[in-house]
C-alpha positions in Angstrom: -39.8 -2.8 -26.6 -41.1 -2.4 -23.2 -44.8 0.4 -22.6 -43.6 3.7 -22.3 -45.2 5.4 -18.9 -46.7 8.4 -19.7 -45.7 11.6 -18.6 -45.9 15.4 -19.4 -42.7 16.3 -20.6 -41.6 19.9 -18.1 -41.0 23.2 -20.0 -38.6 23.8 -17.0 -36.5 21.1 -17.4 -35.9 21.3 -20.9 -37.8 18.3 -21.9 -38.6 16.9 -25.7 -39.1 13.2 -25.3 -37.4 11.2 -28.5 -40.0 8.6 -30.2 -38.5 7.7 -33.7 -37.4 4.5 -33.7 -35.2 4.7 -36.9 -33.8 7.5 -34.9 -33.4 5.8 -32.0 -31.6 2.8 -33.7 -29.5 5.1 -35.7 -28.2 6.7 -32.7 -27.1 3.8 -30.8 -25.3 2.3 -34.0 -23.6 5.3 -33.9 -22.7 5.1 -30.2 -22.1 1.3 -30.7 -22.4 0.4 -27.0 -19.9 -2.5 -26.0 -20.2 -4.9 -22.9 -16.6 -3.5 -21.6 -18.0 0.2 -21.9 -18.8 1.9 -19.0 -21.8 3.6 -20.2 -23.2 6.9 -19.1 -26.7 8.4 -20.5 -27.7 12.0 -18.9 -31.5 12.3 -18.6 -32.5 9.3 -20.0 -36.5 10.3 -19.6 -38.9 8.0 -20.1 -36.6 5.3 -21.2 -36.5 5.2 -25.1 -32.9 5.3 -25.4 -32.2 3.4 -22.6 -33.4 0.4 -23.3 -31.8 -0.2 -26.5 -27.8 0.7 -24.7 -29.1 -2.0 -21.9 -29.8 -4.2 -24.2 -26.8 -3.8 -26.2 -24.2 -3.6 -23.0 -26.3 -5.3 -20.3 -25.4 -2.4 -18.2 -26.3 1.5 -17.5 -25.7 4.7 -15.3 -28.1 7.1 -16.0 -28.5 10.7 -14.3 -32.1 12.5 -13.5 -33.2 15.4 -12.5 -37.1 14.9 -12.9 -37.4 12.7 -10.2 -41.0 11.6 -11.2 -39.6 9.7 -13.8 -37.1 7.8 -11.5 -40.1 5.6 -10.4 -41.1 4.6 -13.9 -37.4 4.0 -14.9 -36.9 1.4 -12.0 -40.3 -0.3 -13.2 -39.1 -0.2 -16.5 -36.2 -1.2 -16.3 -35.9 -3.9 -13.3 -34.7 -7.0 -15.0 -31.7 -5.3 -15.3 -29.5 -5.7 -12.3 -26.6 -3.9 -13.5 -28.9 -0.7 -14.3 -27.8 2.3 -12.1 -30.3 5.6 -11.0 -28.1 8.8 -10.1 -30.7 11.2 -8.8 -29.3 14.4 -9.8 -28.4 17.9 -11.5 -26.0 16.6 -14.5 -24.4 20.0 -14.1 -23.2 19.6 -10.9 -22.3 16.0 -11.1 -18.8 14.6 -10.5 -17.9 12.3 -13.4 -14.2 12.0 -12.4 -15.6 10.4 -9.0 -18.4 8.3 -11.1 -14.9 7.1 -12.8 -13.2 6.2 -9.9 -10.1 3.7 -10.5 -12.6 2.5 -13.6 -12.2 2.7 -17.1 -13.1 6.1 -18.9 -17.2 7.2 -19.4 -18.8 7.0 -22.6 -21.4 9.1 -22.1 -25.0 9.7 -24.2 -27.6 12.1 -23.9 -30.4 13.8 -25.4 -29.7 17.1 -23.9 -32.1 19.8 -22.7 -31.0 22.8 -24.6 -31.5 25.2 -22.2 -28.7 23.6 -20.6 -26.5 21.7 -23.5 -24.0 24.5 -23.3 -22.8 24.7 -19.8 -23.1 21.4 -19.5 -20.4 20.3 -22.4 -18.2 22.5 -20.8 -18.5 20.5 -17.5 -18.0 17.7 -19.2 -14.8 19.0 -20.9 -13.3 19.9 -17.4 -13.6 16.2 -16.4 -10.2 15.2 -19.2 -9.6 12.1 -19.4 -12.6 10.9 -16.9 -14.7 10.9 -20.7 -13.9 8.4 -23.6 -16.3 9.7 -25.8 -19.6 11.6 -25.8 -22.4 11.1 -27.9 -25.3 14.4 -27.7 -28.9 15.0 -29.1 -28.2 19.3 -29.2 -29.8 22.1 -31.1 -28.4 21.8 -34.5 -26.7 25.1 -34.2 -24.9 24.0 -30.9 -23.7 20.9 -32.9 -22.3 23.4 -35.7 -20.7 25.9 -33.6 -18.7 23.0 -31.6 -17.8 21.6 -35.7 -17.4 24.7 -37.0 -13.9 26.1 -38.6 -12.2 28.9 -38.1 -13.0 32.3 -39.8 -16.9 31.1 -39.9 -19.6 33.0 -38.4 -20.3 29.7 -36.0 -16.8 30.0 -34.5 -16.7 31.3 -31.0 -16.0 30.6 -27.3 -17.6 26.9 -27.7 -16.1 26.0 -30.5 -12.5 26.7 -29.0 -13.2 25.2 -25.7 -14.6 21.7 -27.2 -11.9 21.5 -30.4 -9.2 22.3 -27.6 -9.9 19.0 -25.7 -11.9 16.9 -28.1 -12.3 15.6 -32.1 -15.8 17.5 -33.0 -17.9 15.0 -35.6 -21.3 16.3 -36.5 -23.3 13.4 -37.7 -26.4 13.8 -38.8 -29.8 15.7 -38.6 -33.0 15.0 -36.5 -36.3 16.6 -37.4 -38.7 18.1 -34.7 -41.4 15.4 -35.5 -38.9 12.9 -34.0 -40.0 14.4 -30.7 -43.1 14.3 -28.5 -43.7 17.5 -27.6 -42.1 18.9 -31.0 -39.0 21.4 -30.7 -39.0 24.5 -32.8 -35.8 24.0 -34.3 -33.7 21.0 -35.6 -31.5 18.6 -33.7 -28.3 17.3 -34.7 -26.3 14.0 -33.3 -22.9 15.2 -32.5 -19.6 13.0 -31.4 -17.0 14.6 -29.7 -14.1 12.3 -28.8 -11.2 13.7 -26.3 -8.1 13.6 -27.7 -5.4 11.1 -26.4 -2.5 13.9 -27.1 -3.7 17.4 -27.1 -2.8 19.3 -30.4 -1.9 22.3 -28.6 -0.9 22.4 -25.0 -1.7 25.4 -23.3 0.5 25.7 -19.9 -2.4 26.9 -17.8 -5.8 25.8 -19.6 -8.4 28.4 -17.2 -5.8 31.6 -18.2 -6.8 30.0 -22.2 -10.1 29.9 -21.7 -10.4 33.3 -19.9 -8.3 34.5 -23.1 -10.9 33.0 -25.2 -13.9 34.3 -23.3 -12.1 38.1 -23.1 -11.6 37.3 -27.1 -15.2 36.7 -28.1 -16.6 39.3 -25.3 -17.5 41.6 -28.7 -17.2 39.6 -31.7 -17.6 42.4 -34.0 -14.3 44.4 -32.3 -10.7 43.6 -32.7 -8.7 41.8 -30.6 -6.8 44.8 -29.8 -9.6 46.5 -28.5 -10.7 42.9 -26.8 -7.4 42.3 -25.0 -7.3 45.8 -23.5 -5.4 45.7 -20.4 -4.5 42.1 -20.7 -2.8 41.2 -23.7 -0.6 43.9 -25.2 -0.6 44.9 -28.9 3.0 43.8 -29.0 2.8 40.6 -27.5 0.6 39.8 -30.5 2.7 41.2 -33.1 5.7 39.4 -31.5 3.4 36.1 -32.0 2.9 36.8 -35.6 -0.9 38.0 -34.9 -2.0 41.2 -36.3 -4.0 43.3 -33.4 -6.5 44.0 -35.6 -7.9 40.6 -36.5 -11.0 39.4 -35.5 -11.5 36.9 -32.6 -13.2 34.5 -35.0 -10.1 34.2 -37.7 -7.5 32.8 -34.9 -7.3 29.2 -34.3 -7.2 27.2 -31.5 -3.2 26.6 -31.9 -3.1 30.7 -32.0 -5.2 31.0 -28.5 -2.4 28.6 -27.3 0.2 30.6 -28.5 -1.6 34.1 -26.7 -1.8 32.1 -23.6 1.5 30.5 -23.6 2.8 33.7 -24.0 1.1 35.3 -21.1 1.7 32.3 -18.8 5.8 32.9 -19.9 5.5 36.7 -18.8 3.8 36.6 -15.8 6.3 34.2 -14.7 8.9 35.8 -15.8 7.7 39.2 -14.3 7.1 37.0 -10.6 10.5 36.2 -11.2 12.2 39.3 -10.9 9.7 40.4 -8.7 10.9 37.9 -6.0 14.4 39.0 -7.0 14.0 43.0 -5.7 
């Protein structure tokens, strides 16, 4: 294992370097990196799980934001030819273009949690551009993205990730795995797109503006949520009491809603052009 180059790890960028080794080895088991892969790690820091998925695949693409590190990782990591630096805001990075004509990303990260939401959703949007992801989160991101329906983790996330993907939390890391140490707990998390969705919605933003209009005030009904939008009537047509609360439906009955919705406004543009 090659020196690690010190650096300060940057409040504003979210940064908690990883340093367990059991931790480290644990995680790429769990990834189980393969030379056909077409490996992705988002802020790979100062290098410590890098090395061991270029060791394992003999090839990389990392992204970076810190660009003081980017100097360190090309020392580090120069006898690897096939190791790639994107320079970069992961958030605003284009993984259907990193895809190309290529076979799908698998990507890895040990994500800053200031970002790790907005960022998964990104991800999401890119379909079929992802094989698999593999995430370092805040243990409560992990368990709202696995969490079941009726819980108190269930929300916007959770809809938007089991929509697209299979959610598997996998296990726990501590703070002390971490230099500096985190105040709360980390959790591994594998979320693997799925090859036929479940549930096709006809027009997936109108879902997730549904979903985000749903969860606006947990604590109100949906009636109350879907004010102006959704009609009482339309739900009760659907089978779905108004009064329910965002967190009991399921991701097939956000479909449904917006399935629904697509079907009448369509039907209502219809007859409009028809007058």
């Amino acid at each position: 294992m090659s020196t690690v180059p010190q650096h300060r790890a940057r409040k504003r960028f979210g940064q908690n370097f990883l340093r367990d080794l059991g931790i480290i080895s644990r995680i790429v088991r769990a990834v189980g990196p393969r030379s056909t892969d077409r490996l992705v790690e988002i802020g790979p820091g100062q290098g410590a799980l890098t090395e061991p998925l270029l060791e394992a695949a003999g090839h990389l693409e990392v992204i970076e934001l810190d660009r003081d590190l980017i100097p360190g990782l090309r020392v580090q990591f120069f006898n690897y030819p096939e190791f790639v630096i994107h320079e970069g805001d992961a958030l605003k990075f284009d993984f259907a273009a990193l895809k190309g004509d290529g076979p799908a990303l698998r990507v890895v990260g040990n994500l800053p949690y200031n970002i790790s939401t907005p960022l998964i959703i990104h991800l999401l949007a890119a379909g079929s551009a992802i094989e698999d992801m593999h995430f370092m989160l805040q243990k409560e991101v992990v368990e709202r993205l696995a969490a079941e329906p009726g819980g108190a983790d269930w929300g916007r996330l959770s809809v938007m990730a089991q929509y697209y993907c299979q959610v598997e939390q996998l296990f726990i890391v501590p703070p002390e795995a971490f230099v500096p140490r985190p105040k709360v707990d980390s959790a591994i998390v594998r979320l693997t797109p799925h090859e036929t969705l479940p549930h096709t919605a006809e027009d997936p933003a109108l879902l997730f503006e549904l979903v985000k209009l749903a969860f606006g005030q947990r604590r109100k009904t949906l009636r109350n949520n879907f004010k102006g939008r959704v009609t009482a009537d339309t739900l009760e047509d659907l089978g779905i009491d108004p009064i329910r609360r965002p967190q009991t439906l399921t991701v097939a009955e956000y479909v449904a809603i917006a399935n629904r919705v697509t079907a009448d406004e369509q039907a209502n543009g219809e007859r409009g052009s028809q007058t």
